[in-house]
C-alpha positions as CSV (number, residue, x, y, z in Angstrom):
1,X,-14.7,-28.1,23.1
2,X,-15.5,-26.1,19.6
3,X,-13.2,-25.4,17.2
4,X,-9.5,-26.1,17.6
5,X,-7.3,-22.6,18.3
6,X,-5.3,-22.1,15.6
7,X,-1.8,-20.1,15.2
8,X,-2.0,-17.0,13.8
9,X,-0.7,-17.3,10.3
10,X,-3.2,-19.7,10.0
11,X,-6.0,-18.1,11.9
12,X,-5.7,-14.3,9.6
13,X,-5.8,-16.7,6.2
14,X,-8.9,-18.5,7.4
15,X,-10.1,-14.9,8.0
16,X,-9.6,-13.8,5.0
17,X,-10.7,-16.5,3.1
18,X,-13.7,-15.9,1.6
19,X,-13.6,-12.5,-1.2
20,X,-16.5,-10.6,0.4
21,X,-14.2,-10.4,3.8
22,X,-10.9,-9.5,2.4
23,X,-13.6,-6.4,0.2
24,X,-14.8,-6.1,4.2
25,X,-11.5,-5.2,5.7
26,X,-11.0,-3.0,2.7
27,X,-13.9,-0.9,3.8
28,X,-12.8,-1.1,7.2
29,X,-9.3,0.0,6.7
30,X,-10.2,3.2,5.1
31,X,-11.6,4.5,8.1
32,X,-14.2,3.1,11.1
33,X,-17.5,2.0,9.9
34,X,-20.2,0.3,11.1
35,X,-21.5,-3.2,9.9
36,X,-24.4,-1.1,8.1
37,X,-22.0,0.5,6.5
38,X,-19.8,-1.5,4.6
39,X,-23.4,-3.6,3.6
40,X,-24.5,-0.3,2.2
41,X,-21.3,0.1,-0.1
42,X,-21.0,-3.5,-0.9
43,X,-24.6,-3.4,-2.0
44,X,-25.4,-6.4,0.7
45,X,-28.2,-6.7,3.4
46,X,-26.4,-5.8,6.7
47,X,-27.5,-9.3,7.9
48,X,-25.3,-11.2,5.4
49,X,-22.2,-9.5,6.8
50,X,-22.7,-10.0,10.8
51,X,-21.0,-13.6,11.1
52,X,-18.2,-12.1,8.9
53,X,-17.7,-9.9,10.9
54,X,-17.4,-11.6,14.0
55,X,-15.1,-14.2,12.4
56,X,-12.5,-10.9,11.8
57,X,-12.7,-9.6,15.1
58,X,-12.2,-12.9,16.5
59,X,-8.9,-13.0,14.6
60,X,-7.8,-9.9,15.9
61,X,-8.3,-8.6,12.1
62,X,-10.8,-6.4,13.5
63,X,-11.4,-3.9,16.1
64,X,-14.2,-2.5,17.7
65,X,-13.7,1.0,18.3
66,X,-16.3,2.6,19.9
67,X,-20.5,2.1,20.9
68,X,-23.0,4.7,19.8
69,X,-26.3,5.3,20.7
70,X,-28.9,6.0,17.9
71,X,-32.7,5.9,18.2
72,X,-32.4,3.2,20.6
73,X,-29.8,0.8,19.2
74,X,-26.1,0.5,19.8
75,X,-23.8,1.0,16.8
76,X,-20.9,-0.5,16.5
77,X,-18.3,1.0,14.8
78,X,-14.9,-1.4,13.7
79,X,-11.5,-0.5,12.3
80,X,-9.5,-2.6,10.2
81,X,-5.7,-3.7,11.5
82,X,-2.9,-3.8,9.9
83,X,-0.5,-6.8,10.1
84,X,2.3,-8.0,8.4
85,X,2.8,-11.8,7.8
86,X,6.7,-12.8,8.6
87,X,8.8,-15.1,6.9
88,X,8.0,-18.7,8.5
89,X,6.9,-21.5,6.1
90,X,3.2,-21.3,7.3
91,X,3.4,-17.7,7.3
92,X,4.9,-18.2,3.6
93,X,1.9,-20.1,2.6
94,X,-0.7,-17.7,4.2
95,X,0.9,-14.9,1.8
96,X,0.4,-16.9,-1.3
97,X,-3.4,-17.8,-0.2
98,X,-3.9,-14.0,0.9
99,X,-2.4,-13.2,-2.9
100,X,-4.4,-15.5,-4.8
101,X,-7.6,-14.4,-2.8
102,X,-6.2,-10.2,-4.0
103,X,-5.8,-11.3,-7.2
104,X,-8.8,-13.1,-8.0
105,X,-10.6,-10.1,-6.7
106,X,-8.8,-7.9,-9.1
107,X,-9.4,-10.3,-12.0
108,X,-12.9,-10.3,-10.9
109,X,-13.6,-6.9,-10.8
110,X,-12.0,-6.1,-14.1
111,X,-13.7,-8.5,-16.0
112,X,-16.8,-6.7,-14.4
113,X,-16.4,-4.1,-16.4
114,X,-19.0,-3.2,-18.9
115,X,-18.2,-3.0,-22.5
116,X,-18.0,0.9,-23.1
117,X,-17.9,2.0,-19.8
118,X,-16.4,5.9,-19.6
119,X,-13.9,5.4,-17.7
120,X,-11.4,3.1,-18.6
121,X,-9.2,0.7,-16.0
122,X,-5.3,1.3,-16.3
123,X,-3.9,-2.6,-16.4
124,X,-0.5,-2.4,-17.2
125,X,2.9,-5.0,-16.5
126,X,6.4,-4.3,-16.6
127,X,9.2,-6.6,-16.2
128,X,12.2,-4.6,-14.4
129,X,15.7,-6.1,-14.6
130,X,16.6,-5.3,-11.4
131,X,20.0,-5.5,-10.0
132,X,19.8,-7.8,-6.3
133,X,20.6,-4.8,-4.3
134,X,18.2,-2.6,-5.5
135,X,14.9,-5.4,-5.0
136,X,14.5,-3.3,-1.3
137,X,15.1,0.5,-2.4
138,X,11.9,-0.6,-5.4
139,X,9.9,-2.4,-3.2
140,X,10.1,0.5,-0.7
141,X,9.1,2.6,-3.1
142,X,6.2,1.2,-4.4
143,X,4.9,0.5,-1.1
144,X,5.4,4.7,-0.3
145,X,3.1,5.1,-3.6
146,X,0.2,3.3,-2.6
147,X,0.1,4.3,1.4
148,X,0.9,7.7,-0.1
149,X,-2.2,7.3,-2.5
150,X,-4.5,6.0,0.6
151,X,-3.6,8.9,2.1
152,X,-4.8,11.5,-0.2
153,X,-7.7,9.8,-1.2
154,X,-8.6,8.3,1.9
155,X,-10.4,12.2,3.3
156,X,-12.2,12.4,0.1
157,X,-14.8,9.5,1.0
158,X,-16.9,12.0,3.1
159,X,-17.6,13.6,-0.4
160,X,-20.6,12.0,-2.1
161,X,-19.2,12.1,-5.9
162,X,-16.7,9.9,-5.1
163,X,-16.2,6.4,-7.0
164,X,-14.5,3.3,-5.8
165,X,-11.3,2.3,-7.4
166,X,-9.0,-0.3,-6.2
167,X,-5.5,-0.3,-6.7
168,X,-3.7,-3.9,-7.1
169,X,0.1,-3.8,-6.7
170,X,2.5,-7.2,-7.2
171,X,5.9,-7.1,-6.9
172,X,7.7,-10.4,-7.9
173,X,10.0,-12.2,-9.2
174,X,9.3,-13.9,-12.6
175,X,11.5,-16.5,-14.6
């Protein structure tokens, strides 16, 4: 009865689907929110988000973290998880659908960009000749950059002159 269960690969890609959820977890991952929340900063009625919600907790790509009381309603407050996807051939495909989905987000929200807006994106590429054994040691490093950057930044959201800027790393190999 209902909808078949599906592995887990397969399961966090449907998640993650549609843009507005992987923008979601986003929000989520910074720090625990409530549903309200994450509407306010994605500029959406609260209502819109409550089924997409629910489809990331049910995938386990969500978690609720605690209940609050306020002025007679429960809040719920959710935490985004952090998973790696392996090396299988599913789990290979779920990557590339989870990288198109990043990328389109990044391609959409640099073409949002209003002519002679003050402050300029950086959008830069650079091809590294890399020998074999040094793909892991560059890869580590860049991952250390941008956790290290989520750090910093990530206490400075309680201040209220803060502005949203996403960061879009790819690491590949290219022909």
């Amino acid at each position: 009865m209902g909808a078949p269960v599906l592995r887990r690969p397969v399961a966090d890609l449907r998640a993650l689907a549609h843009p507005l959820r992987l923008r979601m977890m986003e929000l989520f991952a910074e720090s625990p929110k409530t549903t309200k929340q994450v509407a306010e900063l994605l500029g959406q009625p609260p209502t819109r988000l409550y089924h997409h919600v629910a489809a990331l907790e049910r995938s386990g790509l969500l978690v609720l973290k605690e209940k609050r009381q306020n002025r007679g309603a429960v809040e719920k407050w959710y935490a985004g998880v952090s998973r790696q996807l392996g090396s299988t051939a599913a789990k290979r495909r779920a990557r590339r659908a989870v990288a198109a989905t990043v990328l389109e987000q990044a391609k959409h929200e640099l073409l949002a960009i209003p002519p002679g807006a003050p402050e300029a994106a950086l959008l830069a590429r650079l091809v590294l000749l890399t020998p074999r054994s040094k793909i892991a040691k560059v890869r580590k490093r860049l991952y250390e950059v941008v956790q290290g950057l989520g750090k910093e930044f990530r206490s400075a959201a309680a201040d209220h002159d803060c502005q949203r800027w996403a960061v879009t790393v790819a690491f590949t190999p290219v022909k």
